[in-house]
N, C-alpha and C positions, 0 to 999 in steps of 0.2 A: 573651600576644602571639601563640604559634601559635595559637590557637583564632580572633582576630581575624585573621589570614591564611588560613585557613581558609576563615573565613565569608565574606570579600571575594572569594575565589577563586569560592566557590558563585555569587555573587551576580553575578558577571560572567559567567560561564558560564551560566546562568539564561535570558538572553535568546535564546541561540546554541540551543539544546536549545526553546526555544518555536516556532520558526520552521522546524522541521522540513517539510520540501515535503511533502505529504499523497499518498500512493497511498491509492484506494480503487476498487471496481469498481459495478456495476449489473446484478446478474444478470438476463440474460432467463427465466431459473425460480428464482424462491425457494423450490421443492421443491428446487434440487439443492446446497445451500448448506449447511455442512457445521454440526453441530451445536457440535464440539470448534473450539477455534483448530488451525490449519493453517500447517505450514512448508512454503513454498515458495520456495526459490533463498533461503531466508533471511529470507526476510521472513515473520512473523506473520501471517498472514489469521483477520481475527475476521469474522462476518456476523449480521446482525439484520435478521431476513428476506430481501428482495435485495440489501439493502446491506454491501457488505463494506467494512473498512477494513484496512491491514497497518501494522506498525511493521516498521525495519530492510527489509533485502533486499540482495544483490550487485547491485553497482553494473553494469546492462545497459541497454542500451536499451525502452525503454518499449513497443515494439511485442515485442519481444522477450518482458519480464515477460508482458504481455498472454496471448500465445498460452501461457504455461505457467501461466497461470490459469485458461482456457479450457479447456487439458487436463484440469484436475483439477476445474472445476466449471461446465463448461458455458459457452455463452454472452451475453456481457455486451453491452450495452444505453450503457455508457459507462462508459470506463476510465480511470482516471492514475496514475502513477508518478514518486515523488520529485516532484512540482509541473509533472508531462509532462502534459496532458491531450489523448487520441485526438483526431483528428477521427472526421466519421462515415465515412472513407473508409478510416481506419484499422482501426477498428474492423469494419467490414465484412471487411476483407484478416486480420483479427485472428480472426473469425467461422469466417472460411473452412473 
């Protein structure tokens, strides 16, 4: 019986944990893109070539993540955080 309460718990939780909103960046040099995953503000940055994605991160505003991405790898090309995605104007002021 606990083992079948168990599994229905996973299984409901299952969908909650698939719908995670997606940060990932666009570096403008995929020379400056880090070879190890990287912690920033908590969150995970993996990259594959210019493409980074993170898991996790403190809960900030997305122009916010942005520039302490920037900081640590130069800059991106187009950004998003938790399901935030930049404009280009953002991004621009993110650049800066």
């Amino acid at each position: 019986m606990r083992a079948l309460l168990i599994a229905a718990a996973l299984f409901a939780a299952a969908p909650a944990l698939a719908q995670t909103p997606a940060t990932s960046a666009v570096l403008a040099d995929a020379a400056r893109a880090p070879a190890a995953a990287t912690i920033i503000d908590g969150a995970s940055w993996r990259c594959e070539g210019a493409t980074c994605t993170a898991s996790g991160g403190a809960n900030q505003p997305a122009t916010r993540a942005c520039r302490r991405v920037v900081a640590r790898f130069g800059a991106v090309s187009a950004f998003s955080y938790k399901g935030v995605a930049l404009s280009a104007e953002q991004i621009a002021a993110c650049n800066a």
